[in-house]
N, C-alpha and C positions, 0 to 999 in steps of 0.2 A: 573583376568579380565584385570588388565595393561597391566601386561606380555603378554598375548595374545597380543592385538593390536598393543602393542610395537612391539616388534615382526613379526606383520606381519599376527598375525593370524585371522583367520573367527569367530566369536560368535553365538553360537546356542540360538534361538529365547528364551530357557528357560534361560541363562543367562542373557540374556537381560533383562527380566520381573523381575528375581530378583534381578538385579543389581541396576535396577528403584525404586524397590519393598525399599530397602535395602536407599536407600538414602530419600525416600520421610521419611522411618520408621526413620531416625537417623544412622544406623547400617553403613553405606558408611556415612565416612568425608567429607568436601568440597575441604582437600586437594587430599584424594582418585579418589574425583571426577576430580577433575583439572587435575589431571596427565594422568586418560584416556582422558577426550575432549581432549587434548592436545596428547596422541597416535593415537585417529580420526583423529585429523585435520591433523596430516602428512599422517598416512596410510591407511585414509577413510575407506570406510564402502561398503558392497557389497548389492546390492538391496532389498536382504531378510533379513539382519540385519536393513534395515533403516527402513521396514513397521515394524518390531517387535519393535522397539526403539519409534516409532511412539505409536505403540497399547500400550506397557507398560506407556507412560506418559499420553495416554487416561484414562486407567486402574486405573493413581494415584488420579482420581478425578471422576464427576461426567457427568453425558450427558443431555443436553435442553431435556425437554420434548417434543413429538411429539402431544399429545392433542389429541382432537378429529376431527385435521382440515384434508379436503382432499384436499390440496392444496397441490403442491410440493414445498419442500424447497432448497434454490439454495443459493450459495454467489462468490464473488469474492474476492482476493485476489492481491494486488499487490508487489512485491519486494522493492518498493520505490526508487521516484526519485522526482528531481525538480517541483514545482507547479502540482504534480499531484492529482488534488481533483475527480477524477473519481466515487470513493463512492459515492461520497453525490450527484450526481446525478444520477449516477446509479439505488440506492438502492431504490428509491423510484418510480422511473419508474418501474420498474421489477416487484414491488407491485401492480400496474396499470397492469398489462399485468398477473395475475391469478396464482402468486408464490410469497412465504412468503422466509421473506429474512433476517436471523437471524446473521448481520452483526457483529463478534466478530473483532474492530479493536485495534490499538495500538498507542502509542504516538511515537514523532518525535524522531528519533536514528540517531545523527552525522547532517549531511545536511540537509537529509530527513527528510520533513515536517511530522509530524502524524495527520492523520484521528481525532483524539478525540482530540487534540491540534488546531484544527482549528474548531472541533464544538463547541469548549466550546468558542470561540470569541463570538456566539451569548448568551445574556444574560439570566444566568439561565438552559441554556441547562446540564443536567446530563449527565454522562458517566459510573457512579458510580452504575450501576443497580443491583438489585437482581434476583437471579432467576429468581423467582415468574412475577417482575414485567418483565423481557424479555418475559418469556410466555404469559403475557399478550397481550404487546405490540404487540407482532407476532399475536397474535389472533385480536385484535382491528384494528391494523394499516395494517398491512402486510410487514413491516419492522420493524426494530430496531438497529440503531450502537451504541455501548456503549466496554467499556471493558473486558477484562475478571474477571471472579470473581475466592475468593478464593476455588471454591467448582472444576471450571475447569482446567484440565491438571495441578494442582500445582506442579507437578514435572517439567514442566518445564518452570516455574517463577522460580525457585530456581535455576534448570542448565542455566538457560540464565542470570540472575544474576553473574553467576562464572564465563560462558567463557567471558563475557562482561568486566570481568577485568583478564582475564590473555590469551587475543588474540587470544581467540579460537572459536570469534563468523562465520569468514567467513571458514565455513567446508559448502560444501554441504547437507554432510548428518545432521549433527545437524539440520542447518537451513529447512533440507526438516522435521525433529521431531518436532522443534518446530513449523514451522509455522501448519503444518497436523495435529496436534493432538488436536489443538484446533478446527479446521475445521471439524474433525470427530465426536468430541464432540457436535456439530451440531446440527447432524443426516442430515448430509444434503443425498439428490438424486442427485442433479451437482453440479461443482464446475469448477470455470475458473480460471486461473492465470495470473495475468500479468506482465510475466519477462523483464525488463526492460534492455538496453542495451547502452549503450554508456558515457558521463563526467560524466553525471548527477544520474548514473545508481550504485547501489554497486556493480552489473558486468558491465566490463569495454569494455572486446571482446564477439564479439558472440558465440564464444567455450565457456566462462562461463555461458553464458547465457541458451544454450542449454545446459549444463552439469546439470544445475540447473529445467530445465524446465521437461529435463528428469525425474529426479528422483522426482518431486513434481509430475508429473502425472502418473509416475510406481506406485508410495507411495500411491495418493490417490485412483490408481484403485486396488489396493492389499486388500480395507477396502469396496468394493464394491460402493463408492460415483465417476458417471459418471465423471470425468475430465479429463480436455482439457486446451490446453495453448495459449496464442500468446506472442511472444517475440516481445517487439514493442520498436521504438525509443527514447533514453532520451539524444541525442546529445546535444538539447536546451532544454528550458524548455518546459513541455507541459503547454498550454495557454499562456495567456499573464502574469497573477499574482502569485506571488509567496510571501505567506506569508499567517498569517491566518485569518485577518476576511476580505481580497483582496481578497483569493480564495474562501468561503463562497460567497463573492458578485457576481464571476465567475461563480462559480455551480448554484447558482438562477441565474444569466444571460443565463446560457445553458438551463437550464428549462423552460424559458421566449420565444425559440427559437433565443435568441441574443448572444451564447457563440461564442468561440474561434475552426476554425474550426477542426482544429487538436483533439480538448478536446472531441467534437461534435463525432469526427470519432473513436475514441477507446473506448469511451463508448457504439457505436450501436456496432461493431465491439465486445464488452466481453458480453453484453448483450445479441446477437442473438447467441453468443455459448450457454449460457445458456439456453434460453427459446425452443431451437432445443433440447437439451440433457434433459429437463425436459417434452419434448413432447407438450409443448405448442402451437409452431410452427412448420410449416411445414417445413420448410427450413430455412437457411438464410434470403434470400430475404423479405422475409412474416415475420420472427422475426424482421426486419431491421423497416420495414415497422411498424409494429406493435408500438416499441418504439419510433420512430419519431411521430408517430401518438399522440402519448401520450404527447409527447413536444407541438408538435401545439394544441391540444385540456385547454392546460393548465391542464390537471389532473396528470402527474409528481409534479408539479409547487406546486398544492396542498395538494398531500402526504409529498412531504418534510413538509410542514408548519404544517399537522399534526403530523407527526414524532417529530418536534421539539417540539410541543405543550405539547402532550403526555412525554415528555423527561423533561418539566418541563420548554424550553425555546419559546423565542418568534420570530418567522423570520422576522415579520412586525420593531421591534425595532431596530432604529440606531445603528449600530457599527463602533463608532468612527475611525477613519484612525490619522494617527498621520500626522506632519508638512510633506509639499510636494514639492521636488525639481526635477530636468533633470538633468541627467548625460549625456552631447555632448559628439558626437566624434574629436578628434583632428586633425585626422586625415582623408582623405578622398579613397576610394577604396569598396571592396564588403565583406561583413559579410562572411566568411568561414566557423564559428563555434565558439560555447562558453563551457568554463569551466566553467561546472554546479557545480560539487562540489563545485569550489570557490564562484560561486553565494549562494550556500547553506549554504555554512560559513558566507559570507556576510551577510547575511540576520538573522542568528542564533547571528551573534554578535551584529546586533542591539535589539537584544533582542525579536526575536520569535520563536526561540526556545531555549535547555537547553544543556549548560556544565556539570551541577552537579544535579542530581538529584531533590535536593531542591530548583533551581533555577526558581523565576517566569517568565511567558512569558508576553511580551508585543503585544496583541493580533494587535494592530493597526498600527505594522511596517512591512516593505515589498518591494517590489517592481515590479511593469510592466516592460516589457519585449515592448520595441518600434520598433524594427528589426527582422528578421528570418533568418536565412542562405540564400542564396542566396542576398539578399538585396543588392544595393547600399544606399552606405551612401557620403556626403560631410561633411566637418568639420564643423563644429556645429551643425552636424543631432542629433537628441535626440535619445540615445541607450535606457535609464533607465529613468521611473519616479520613485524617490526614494521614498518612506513614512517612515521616521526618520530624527535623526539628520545631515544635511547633514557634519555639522563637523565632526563625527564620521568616526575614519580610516578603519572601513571597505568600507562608500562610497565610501572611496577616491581610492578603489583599482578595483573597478567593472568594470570600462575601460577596466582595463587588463583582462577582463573575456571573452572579446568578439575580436576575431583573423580576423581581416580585412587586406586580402591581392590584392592584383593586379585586378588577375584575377578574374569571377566570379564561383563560383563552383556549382554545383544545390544539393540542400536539400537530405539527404535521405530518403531512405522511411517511412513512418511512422511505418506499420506494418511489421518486419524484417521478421518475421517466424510465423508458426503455429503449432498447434498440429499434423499434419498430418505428419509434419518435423521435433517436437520436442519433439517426445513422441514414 
């Protein structure tokens, strides 16, 4: 199996299965395993080897039960980038609108914030679920985000584990195995993606991004689950907060009908893909309609509160913010653009999110975002309100995160591409 890949060669779908087969059993070492991720990640993987690579780490575990509900079950996915809390309002809207929505997320990797790292800022909220209690919830609530357990895809918690320490996480194809195989374990009916693109983005050009979009929507239509993509902007950050119980307060403010417009538009925007491909709606326009409907009536607003209830936490309880400062600008001209990853370091070294595994997060540090591309700013405009130390060297470096030149330049788009372009 090295030799092949080394090499150059193609893998027949039964290698695959026993290759998987072979490492979940013991019989494949982890340095066996390193050395092919590591033949992938130079000489990739051809479209039929990545859905078989996908079905074999299905294969190594177990699948949600479907019940006896006759609801469609739908989720989304995002590649991760900057302040992107899209989930946590999503998910619960989508519930409201007559689709269970059986959210398996992950925690904060590098820059990127994680989904269950920012729910566990409110108090008491679990992430930790069983089975049993996922089926529940999907039957009670009509959502649930928590993470993955030991029973799904364990094959590949353990290959993501290995290329995570030996550089082999950014392959296409793995990453289109790992994130798919948990999403088919599901059993979902649609599935949207949302490939992010730009500083803030783990694809940096739009070639990667469409490289990526591609193959997550070849992948998951090969397993008969309707998906579709949009490749959408992470230049800046999306919304104004970036951090974890900041974006928690964001996501309830986008529920309330008070978010951040941009946050606002890619949540109707992954939403009405799903609720069209799960036949909910008739169109866009009517799925569009339908979940804003759901913002203004306050019954999104409400399902999160249950969601978290049910999860064991409480959305009504304070979530402390830590000490609050301004980062000005020095200087005076128009916002060009910001280095998201360095905001995501920033904000990962005040301490919300993790260097080492065992490391705790400080749920109440972070920071708004007081400018957008295009902007003028004069010298002492307020770019950042911090929440941490403002002694700490990461604030002192946020300035340089944000590229203010002469001229003024206009924003780009939010939504770069779609499935119709990217699939």
């Amino acid at each position: 199996m090295i030799a092949i890949k080394r090499d150059g060669g193609e893998h027949s779908a039964g290698q695959i299965e026993e290759w998987i087969e072979g490492y979940t059993a013991g019989r494949v070492g982890d340095e066996q395993m390193a050395a092919w991720a590591m033949a992938v990640y130079l000489n990739g993987m051809t479209a039929v080897e990545t859905a078989a690579l996908t079905g074999a780490m299905v294969a190594s575990g177990t699948r949600l039960s479907r019940g006896k509900g006759k609801r469609s079950r739908v989720d989304k996915h995002s590649t991760g980038g900057i302040g992107d809390k899209v989930s946590i309002v999503l998910a619960p809207l989508l519930a409201c609108c007559g689709v269970d929505v059986p959210m398996i997320s992950g925690r904060s990797l590098g820059p990127s914030g994680g989904t269950l790292d920012k729910l566990e800022s409110i108090p008491g909220f679990r992430t930790d679920l069983e089975l049993a209690e996922i089926d529940r919830l999907i039957a009670d609530v009509g959502c649930v985000i928590t993470g993955t357990t030991a029973d799904i895809a364990p094959a590949d918690r353990r290959l993501y584990a290995l290329r995570d320490v030996t550089s082999t996480v950014a392959s296409v194809p793995l990453i289109t195995g790992s994130i798919l195989s948990k999403k088919v374990a599901e059993d979902l009916d649609a599935l949207v993606f949302d490939v992010k693109v730009g500083s803030g983005a783990f694809m940096k050009t739009f070639d990667q991004a469409r490289e990526l979009a591609d193959s997550l929507v070849c992948a998951g239509r090969a397993y008969g689950v309707e998906t579709s993509a949009l490749i959408t902007d992470m230049s800046q950050p999306l919304g104004r907060a970036v951090g974890n119980a900041l974006e928690i307060d964001e996501a309830v403010a986008a529920l309330e009908g008070e978010g951040p417009e941009d946050l606002v538009e890619v949540t109707l925007a992954l939403g009405a893909k799903l609720l069209t491909a799960a036949g909910v709606a008739a169109d866009d326009a009517a799925a569009r309609d339908e979940l804003a409907d759901r913002i203004a009536d306050g019954a999104g607003r409400e399902r999160l509160a249950r969601m978290v209830a049910a999860q064991g936490g409480d959305l009504a309880e304070p979530r402390p913010l830590s000490e609050r400062s301004t980062i000005t600008a020095s200087r005076s001209g128009y916002v060009a653009g910001f280095d998201g990853e360095a905001i995501g370091f920033a904000v990962l070294e005040l301490g919300a999110g993790r260097k080492r595994q065992r490391d705790a997060i400080d749920p109440g540090v972070g920071l708004e975002t007081q400018v957008r591309i295009g902007d003028r700013v004069e010298v002492g405009h307020p770019l950042f309100t911090l929440y941490g130390d403002p002694q700490h060297l990461a604030s002192g470096r946020l300035e340089s995160t944000i590229v203010i030149e002469a001229d003024r330049v206009d924003p780009p788009p939010l939504i770069r591409g779609r499935d119709d372009d990217a699939a």
